[in-house]
N, C-alpha and C positions, 0 to 999 in steps of 0.2 A: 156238523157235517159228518154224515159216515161214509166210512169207507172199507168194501169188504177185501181184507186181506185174500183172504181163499179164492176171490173172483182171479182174483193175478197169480198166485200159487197154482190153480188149476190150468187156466185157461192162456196164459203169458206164455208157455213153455210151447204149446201147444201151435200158436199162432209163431214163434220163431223157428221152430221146426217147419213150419210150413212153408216158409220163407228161406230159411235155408235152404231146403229141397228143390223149392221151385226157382230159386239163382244154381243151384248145382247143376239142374239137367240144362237150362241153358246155355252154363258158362259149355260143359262137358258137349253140347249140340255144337257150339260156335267154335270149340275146340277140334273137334274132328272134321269141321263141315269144310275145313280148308286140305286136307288129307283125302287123295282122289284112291277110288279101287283101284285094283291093279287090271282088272276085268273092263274098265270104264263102262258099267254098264248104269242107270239111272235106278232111284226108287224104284219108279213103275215097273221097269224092268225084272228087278229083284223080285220084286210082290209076284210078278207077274210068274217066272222061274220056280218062285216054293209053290203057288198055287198049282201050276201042273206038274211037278215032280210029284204031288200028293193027288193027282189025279184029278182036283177041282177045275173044272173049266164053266160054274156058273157064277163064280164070282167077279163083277166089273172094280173096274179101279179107277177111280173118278180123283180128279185134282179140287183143294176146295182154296180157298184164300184162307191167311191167318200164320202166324207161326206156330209151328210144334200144337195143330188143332188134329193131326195123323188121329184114326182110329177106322177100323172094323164096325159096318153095322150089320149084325145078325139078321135085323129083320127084311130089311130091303137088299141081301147079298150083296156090299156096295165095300171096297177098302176103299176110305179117303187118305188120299195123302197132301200135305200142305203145297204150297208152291216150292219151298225150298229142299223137300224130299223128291216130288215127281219128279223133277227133271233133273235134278242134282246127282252127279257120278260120286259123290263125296262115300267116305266110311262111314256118316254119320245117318245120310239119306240113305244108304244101303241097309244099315243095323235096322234102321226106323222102319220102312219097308216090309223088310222081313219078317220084323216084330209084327205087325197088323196082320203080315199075311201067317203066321202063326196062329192067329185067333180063329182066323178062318178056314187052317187044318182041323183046329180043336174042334169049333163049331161041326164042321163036316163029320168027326168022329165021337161027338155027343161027348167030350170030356167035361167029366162030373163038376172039375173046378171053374169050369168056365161059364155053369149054367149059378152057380152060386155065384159068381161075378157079373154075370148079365142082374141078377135078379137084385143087387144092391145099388146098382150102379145108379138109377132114379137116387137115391138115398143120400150115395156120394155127391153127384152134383147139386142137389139141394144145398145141403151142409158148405161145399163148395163154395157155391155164389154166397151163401148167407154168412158166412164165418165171420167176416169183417165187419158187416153191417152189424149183428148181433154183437160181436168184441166191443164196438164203439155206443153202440144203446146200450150193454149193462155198464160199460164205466159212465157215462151217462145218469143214469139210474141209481146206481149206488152211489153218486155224490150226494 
């Protein structure tokens, strides 16, 4: 039977990092999402606030289902916010909010970093859904 040390050396680290991250921003959402603003205003509301303070008023903000699924899409001018940002007065649905509608100040003023992140972003989600699957076919494989 072989087995590739380096497959675990490379890719082990890689995969608990990823894990960690993705229980931090949770725990860190679940954590704030019980601390209300002091403004009691909602996600949408927020998104909706930076969007015209920056003088956008072509972008909609649509609610989608899912948790923490919150993002900006460029092509269709559209902020999704999850159910638990839209209507939530929380610190957490507000940060998150804001954050999306950020994207959509950047997009509105062509920042250079944001066209390099549209452009990989196919890449990422690939990598994304496929991580685990491939993690489990090469130890698989290497037995």
């Amino acid at each position: 039977m072989y087995f590739d040390v380096w497959y675990l050396i490379l890719v082990l680290p890689c995969v608990l990092l990823s894990l960690w991250a993705s229980t931090n921003v949770k725990g860190t959402f679940k954590k704030y999402s019980t601390q209300y603003s002091t403004r009691r205003i909602s996600g949408a509301e927020a998104a909706q606030r930076v969007l015209f303070a920056n003088g956008i008023r072509n972008v909609q903000i649509q609610r989608v289902s899912g948790d923490l699924t919150d993002h900006y899409d460029p092509r269709a001018g559209v902020i999704r916010l999850s159910e638990g940002v839209y209507h939530n007065a929380s610190v957490a649905a507000v940060g998150i909010a804001a954050h999306e509608a950020g994207h959509a100040v950047q997009h509105a003023t062509a920042y250079g970093a944001l066209k390099l992140r549209n452009a990989i972003i196919p890449v990422c989600r690939f990598g994304s859904g496929a991580a685990m699957p491939l993690f489990f076919l090469g130890l698989l494989f290497t037995s």
